[in-house]
C-alpha positions in Angstrom: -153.1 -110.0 23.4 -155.5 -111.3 20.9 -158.5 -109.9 18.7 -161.7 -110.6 20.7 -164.6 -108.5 18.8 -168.0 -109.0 19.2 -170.2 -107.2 16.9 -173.8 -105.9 17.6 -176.2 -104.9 15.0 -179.8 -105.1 13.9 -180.7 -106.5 10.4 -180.2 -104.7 7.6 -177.5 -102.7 9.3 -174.6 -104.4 7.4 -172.7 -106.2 10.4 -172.5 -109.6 9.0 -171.0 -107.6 5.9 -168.4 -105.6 7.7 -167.8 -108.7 10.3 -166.7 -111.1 7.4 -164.3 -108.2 5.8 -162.9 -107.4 9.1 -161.9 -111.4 9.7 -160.3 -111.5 5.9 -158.3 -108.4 6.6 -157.5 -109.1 10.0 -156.4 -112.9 9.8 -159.0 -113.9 12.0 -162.2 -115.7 11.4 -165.9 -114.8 11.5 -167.8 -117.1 14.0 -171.7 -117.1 13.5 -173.6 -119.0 15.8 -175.3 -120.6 12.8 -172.2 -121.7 11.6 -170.6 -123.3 14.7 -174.0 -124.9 15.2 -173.6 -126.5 11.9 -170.0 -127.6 11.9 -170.7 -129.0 15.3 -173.7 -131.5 14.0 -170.8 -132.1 11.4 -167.9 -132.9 13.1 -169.9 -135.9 14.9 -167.9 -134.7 18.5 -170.2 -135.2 21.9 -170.9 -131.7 21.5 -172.3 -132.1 18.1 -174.5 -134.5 19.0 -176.3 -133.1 21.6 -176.8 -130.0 19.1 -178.8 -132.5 16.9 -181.1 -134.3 19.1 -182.1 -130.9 20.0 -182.8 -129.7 16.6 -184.1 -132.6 15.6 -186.9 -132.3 18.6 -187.7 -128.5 17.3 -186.3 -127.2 20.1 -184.0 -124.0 21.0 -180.3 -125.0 22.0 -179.8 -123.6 25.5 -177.0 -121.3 27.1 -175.3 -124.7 28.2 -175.1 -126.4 25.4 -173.9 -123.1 23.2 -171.7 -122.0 25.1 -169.8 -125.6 25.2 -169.9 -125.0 21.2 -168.5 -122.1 21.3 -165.9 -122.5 23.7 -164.9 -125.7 21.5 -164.8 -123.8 18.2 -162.8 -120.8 20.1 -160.5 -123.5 21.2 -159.9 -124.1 17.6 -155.9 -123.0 16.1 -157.4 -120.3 14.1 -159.1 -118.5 16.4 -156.6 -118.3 19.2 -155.1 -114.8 18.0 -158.9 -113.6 17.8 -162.0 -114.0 16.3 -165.4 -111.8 15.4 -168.7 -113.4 16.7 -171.6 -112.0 15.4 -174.7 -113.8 16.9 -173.1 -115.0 20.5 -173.7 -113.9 23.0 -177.4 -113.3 23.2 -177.8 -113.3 27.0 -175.8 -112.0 30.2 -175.1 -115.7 31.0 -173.6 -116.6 27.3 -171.8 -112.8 27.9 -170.5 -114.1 31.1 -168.8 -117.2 29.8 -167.1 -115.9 26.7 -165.6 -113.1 29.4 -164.1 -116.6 31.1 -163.6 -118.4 27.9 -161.1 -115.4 26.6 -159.9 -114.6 30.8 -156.1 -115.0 29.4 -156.7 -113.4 25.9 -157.1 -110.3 26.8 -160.5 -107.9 26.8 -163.4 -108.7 24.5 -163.9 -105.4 22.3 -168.0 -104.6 21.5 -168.7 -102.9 18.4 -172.4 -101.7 17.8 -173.3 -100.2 14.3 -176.2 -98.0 15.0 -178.8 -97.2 12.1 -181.9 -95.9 12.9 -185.1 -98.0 12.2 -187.0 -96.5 10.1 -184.0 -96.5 7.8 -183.3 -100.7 8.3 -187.0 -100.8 7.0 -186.1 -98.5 3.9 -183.1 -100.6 3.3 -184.7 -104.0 3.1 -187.6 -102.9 1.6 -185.3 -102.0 -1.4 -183.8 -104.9 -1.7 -183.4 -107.1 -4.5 -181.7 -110.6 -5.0 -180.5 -111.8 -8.0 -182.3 -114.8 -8.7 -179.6 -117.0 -10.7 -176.4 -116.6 -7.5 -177.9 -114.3 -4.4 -176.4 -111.1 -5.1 -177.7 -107.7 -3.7 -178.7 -104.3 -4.8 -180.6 -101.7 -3.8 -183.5 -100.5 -6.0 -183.4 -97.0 -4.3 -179.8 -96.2 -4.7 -179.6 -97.4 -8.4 -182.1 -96.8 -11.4 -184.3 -100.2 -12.5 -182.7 -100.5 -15.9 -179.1 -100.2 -14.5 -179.7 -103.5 -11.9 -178.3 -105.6 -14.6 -175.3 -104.4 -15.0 -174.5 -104.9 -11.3 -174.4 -108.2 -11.2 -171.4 -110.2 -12.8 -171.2 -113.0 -10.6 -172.0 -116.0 -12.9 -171.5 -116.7 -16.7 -175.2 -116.4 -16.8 -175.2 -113.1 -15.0 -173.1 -111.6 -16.9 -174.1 -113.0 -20.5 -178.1 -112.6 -20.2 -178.5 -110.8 -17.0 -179.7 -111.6 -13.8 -183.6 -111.7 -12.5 -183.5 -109.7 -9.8 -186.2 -110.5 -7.4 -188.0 -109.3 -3.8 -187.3 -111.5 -1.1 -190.6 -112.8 0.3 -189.3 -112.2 4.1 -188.4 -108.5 2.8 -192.3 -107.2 3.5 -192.5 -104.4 6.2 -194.6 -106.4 8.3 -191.6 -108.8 8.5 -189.3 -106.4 8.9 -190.3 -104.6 12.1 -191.2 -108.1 13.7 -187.1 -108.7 13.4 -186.7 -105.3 14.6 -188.7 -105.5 17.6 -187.0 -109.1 18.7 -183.7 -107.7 18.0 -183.9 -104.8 20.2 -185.7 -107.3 22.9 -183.0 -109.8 22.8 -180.1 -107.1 22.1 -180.6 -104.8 24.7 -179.1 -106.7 27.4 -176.0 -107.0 25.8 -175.5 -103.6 24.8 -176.0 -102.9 28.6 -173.5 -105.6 29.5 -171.1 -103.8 27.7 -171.9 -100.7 27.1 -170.2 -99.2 30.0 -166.7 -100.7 29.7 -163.5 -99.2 28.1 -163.7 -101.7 25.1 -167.4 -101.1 24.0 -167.7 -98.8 20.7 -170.4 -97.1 18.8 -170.0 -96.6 15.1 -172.9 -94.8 12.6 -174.0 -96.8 10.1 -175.5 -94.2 7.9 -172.4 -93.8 6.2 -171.0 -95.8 2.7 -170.3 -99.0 3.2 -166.5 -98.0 3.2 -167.0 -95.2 5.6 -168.0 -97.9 8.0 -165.3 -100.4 7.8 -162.9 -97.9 8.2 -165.1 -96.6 11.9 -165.1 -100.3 12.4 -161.2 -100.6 12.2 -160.5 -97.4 14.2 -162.8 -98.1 17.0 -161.3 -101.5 17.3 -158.3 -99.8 17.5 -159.1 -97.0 19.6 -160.7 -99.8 21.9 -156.8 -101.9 22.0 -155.2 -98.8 22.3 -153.4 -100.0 18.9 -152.8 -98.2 16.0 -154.8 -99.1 13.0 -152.2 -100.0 11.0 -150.6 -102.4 13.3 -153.8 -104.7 14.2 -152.6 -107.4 11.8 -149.4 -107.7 13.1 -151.1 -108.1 16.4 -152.7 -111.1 15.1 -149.5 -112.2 13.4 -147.1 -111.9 16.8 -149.9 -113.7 18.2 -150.2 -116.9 15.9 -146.4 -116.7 15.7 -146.1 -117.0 19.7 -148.8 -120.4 19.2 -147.0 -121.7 16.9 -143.5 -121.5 18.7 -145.2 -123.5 22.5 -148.4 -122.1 23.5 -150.7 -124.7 23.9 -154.6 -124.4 24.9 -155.9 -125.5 28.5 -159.6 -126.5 28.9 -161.3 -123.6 30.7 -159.4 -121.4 27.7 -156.8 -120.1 29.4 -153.0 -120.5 27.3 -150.2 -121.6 28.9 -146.0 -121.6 26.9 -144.2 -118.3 25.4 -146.3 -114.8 27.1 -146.2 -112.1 24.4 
């Protein structure tokens, strides 16, 4: 059985946080659909190309063509014992698929961390960036003479300081606009999912460690796994690839059953 998490959340909630420290821990990587799209117009493959005579015209890239993309990234060695997607799917059709993509992988688990608007709008209108390497901090949370000391990314950050900065797409008008098209575009898929055994609510009110450790035991909770044996699910996993399973096209494995 492999890892197969799909992760819902609106901005400023912190999934693209606690998705990319759930792959690291969990041996398994993060899959953005910005990112496939991207190494896709890199790689040069049929696929690829296809991606950038769309984007070059200004236009959207369809269900079709994204979930060829990524069904070929999924495909990939390092995803076969599991993976987190955060950004696909987006529509019952894209949902669909990745259910066919990952038929012989066993279920796809659906995490959504919930915060409540009005805070998401509180959150990002705290923000700051550091100017020099992109860090964050939160103005609310820590006192405006103390920001420098947060940062210590750079030589520069930590010898003079960073700049820390607004972001200009951090107004409240901008804001609730991503709000509203998350919820129209995310609803569906928490209704797709919402009612099987695998789908998982978490609060994401709580510390930023308080969240990945809801994140790891509803994943768990979800498999039916301890939490302290979902790495070594991943590793029996890769181990049984590596000894004779081979992928077939539609996504299915065929060699050594675990």
């Amino acid at each position: 059985m492999a890892l197969n998490l799909v992760m819902l959340g609106p901005p400023g909630a912190g999934k693209g946080t606690q998705a990319e420290r759930f792959a690291r821990e969990h041996g398994i990587p993060k899959v953005s659909t910005g990112d496939i799209l991207r190494e896709a117009v890199h790689s040069g493959s049929e696929l690829g190309e296809k991606v950038r005579a769309v984007m070059e015209r200004g236009e959207l890239v369809g269900d079709d063509l994204i979930i060829g993309i990524v069904r070929e990234r999924l495909l990939q060695p390092d995803a076969v014992a599991g993976f987190v997607l955060d950004g696909f799917p987006r529509t019952a059709k894209q949902a669909g698929a990745l259910d066919e993509i990952t038929a012989a992988r066993g279920p796809v688990i659906c995490i959504e961390i919930q915060v409540p608007d009005e805070e998401l709008v509180r959150r990002v209108r705290g923000r700051r960036v550091c100017e020099d390497c992109g860090a964050n901090a939160d103005a609310f949370e820590h006192k405006a003479n103390a920001l420098p000391d947060l940062c210590q990314n750079t030589d520069r950050c930590r010898s003079v300081g960073p700049k820390w900065v607004a972001r200009s797409d951090d107004s409240e008008a901008v804001v609730r606009e991503r709000l509203k098209i998350y919820w129209r575009d995310t609803r569906p898929m928490i209704e797709f999912y919402s009612s099987r055994p695998t789908f998982r609510r978490i609060d994401g009110l709580q510390t930023p460690e308080q969240v990945r450790e809801a994140l790891v035991a509803a994943v768990a909770s979800a498999l039916g796994t301890p939490a302290s044996q979902l790495r070594s699910l991943v590793m029996q996993k890769l181990s049984g690839v590596k000894s004779g399973e081979t992928a077939t096209p539609g996504g299915a494995r065929q060699g050594n059953k675990l």
